[in-house]
Steps between C-alpha positions, in 0.01 A plus 500: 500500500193379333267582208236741714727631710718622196190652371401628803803692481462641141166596622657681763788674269271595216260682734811716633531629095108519472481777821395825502901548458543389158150632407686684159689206460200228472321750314747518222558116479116428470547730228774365322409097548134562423566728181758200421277212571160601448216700737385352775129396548414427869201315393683242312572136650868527439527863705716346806713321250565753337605716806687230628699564120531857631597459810795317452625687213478782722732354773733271336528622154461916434760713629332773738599864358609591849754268538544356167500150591209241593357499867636163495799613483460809715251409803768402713653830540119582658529527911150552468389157344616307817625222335492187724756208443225353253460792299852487409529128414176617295743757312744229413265288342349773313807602302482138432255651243442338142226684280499264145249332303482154593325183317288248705699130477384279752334408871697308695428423892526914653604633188473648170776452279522795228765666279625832491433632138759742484777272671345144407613438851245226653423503827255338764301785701291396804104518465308733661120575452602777231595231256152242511297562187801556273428470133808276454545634118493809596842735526470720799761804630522468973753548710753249664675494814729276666438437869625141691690384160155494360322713236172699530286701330389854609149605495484670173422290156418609136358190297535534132300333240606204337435668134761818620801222564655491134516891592673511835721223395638744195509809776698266747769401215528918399647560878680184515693635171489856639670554880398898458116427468256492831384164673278736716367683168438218329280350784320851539420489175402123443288538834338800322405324195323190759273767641408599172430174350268472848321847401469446153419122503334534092774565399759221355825464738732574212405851486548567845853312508707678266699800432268617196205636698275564234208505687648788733419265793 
């Protein structure tokens, strides 16, 4: 399996959960991810990034309240999806799934080496065209999966400002201290507070990273 035809196959799966079907169901997750992350402005040029953020939360991350568990984890119990013998390898390498905040190290050759914030795990993840134009000092929350003992990123990426990392560094060490707190909430959240540093762009980054919202942002 390669890179496109793994995505071909996500394509594939999260249309099945975007259907006419699971109208209710898309219809409450908008709901909950954009009241969680921000509105959504279709005339903004970060709109497909930020569906691509959507999208994937949708399907690998939020439990559907039919079946209480992820269409990841559920959409091969579907008849109706058809999967062929590439859809399933792409369901493997899907729960492969890491969602983390990662720091920008190096270039080497295919790669990009970068580390894990919340692990401090390094690890060398193969470049595709969603990772040119990096701002190499800047922290950023994507998706990794492991396919062909190598690592790559997903479509979805949320770049944070170099000014917020003193913040997310302190947010990252609360969890690591505190098994019962959310990963997943704490990137909701952070990604949240990026979109609002993007709308509100006079005001100064530390009052849209931090837990005293003053400003009512």
């Amino acid at each position: 399996m390669n890179y496109e035809t793994l995505q071909n196959s996500l394509q594939k799966l999260i249309g099945h959960y975007t259907s006419e079907e699971f109208k209710e169901e898309l219809t409450l997750a908008k709901k909950e991810f954009f009241d969680n992350t921000g509105s959504l402005d279709v005339s903004k040029p970060y709109f497909n990034l930020r569906m691509h953020q959507f999208y994937e939360w949708y399907f690998l991350t939020r439990p559907m309240k039919s079946y209480m568990q992820t269409p990841l984890v559920v959409c091969d119990q579907h008849r109706d999806l058809r999967l062929t013998e590439d859809d399933l390898q792409a369901i493997q390498v899907l729960k492969t799934n890491q969602h983390s905040f990662f720091e920008f190290i190096k270039t080497k050759d295919d790669f990009i080496t970068v580390k894990d914030l919340f692990t401090m795990k390094k690890m060398d993840v193969f470049q595709s065209n969603f990772v040119f134009g990096f701002d190499q000092k800047e922290y950023f929350q994507a998706r990794v999966v492991e396919m062909n003992n190598h690592y790559y990123f997903l479509k979805s990426f949320c770049f944070h400002p170099e000014s917020a990392q003193k913040f997310i560094l302190e947010q990252i060490k609360l969890h690591q201290k505190n098994p019962d707190l959310s990963k997943e909430d704490l990137l909701l959240r952070l990604n949240k507070m990026r979109y609002k540093f993007e709308q509100y762009k006079h005001v100064k980054p530390e009052l849209i990273y931090t837990n005293d919202n003053k400003l009512g942002l």
